[in-house]
N, C-alpha and C positions, 0 to 999 in steps of 0.2 A: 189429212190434206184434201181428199177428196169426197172424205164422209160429212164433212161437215160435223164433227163430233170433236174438236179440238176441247171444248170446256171439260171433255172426260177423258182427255189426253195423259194427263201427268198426274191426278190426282186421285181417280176412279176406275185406273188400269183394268183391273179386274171386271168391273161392271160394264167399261166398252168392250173385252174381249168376250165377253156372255154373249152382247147386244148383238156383235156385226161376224161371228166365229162363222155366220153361214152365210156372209155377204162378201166376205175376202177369200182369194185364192180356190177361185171356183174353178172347173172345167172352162175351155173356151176364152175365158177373162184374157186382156192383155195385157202382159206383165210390165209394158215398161210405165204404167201409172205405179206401180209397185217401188221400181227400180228410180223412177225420178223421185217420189217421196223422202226416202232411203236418203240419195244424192241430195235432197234439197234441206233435208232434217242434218247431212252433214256440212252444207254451206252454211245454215245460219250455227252453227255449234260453232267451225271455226272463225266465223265473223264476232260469234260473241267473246271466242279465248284471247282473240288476237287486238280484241278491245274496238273494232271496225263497227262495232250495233253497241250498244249501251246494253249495259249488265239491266237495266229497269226492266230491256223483255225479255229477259231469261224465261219464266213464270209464262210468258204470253208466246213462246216461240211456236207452238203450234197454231194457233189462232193466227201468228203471220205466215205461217206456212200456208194455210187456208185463203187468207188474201193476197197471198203472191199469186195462187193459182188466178181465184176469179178476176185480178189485175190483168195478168196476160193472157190464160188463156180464155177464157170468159166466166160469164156466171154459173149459164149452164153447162154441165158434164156430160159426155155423150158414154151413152151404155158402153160397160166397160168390157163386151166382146162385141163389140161395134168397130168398123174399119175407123170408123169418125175418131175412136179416142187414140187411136195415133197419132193422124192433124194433128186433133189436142194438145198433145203432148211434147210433137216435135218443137210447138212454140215453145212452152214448157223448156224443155231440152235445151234450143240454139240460147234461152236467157242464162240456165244454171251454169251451162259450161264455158260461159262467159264469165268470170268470177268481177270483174267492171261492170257489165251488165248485170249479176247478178247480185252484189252490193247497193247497187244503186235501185235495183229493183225493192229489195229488201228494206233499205231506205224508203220508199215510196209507200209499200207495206205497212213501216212505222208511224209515218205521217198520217194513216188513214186510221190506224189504230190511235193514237194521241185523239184525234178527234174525238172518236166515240168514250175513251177514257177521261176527256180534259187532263185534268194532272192528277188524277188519283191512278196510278200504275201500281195499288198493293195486289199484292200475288194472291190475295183473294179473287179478287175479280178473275182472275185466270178463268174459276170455274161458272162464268157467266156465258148461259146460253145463247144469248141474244145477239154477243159480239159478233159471230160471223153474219145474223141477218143485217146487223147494224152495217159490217162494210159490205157486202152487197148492195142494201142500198145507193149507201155512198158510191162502191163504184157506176151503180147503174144511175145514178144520178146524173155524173161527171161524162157517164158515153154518152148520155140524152144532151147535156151540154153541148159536147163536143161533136155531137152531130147536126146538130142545129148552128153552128159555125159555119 
């Protein structure tokens, strides 16, 4: 969610925990980027059991996890023993424990993934790198829009 590594999320376990075993749970780090991930990896699970997200992103649930963040709380990540990644986070926080707000997030999530997918959603693609640059762009597109209003 906050590595930007969702394409090695579900399929390459092993080769991400090599990758980042010295980037997570460091001295100093603050844990609640840890604890929302956790919280937000168990909102889209029971949105998907409960039938509330389409069974298509099962395969993609991290990659929406990844654009729910840069959705609310931006694109970029503040150091994660930084006072900034609490802000961060607190946005983060007031959407997930909203389960309305946090569907409808998630929702918004899949809209922006549909895009860069068109209509091919096979669970190949899951392990396509490029997806989380593709919706960064797209959301930083959509804030340049929406500042210019």
């Amino acid at each position: 969610m906050f590595l930007n590594r969702a394409h090695k999320a579900s399929r390459y376990y092993g080769t991400l925990q090599k990758e980042i075993s010295n980037q997570i749970f460091v001295d100093g780090h603050r844990y609640i980027a840890y604890y929302l991930s956790a919280y937000a990896l168990f909102q889209i699970e029971s949105f998907l059991r409960k039938n509330q997200i389409s069974k298509i992103y099962r395969p993609f649930k991290y990659h929406l996890l990844g654009i729910l963040r840069m959705e609310i709380g931006g694109i970029t990540v503040p150091r994660m023993n930084s006072n900034d990644l609490e802000k961060y986070c607190n946005s983060l926080k007031d959407i997930l424990w909203d389960e309305s707000k946090s569907l409808d997030s998630f929702h918004n999530s899949c809209l922006i993934l549909d895009k860069i997918l068109e209509t091919d959603h096979d669970r190949d693609r899951a392990k396509d790198s490029a997806i989380q640059d593709k919706a960064k762009k797209i959301i930083e597109d959509s804030s340049t829009i929406e500042a210019v209003k």
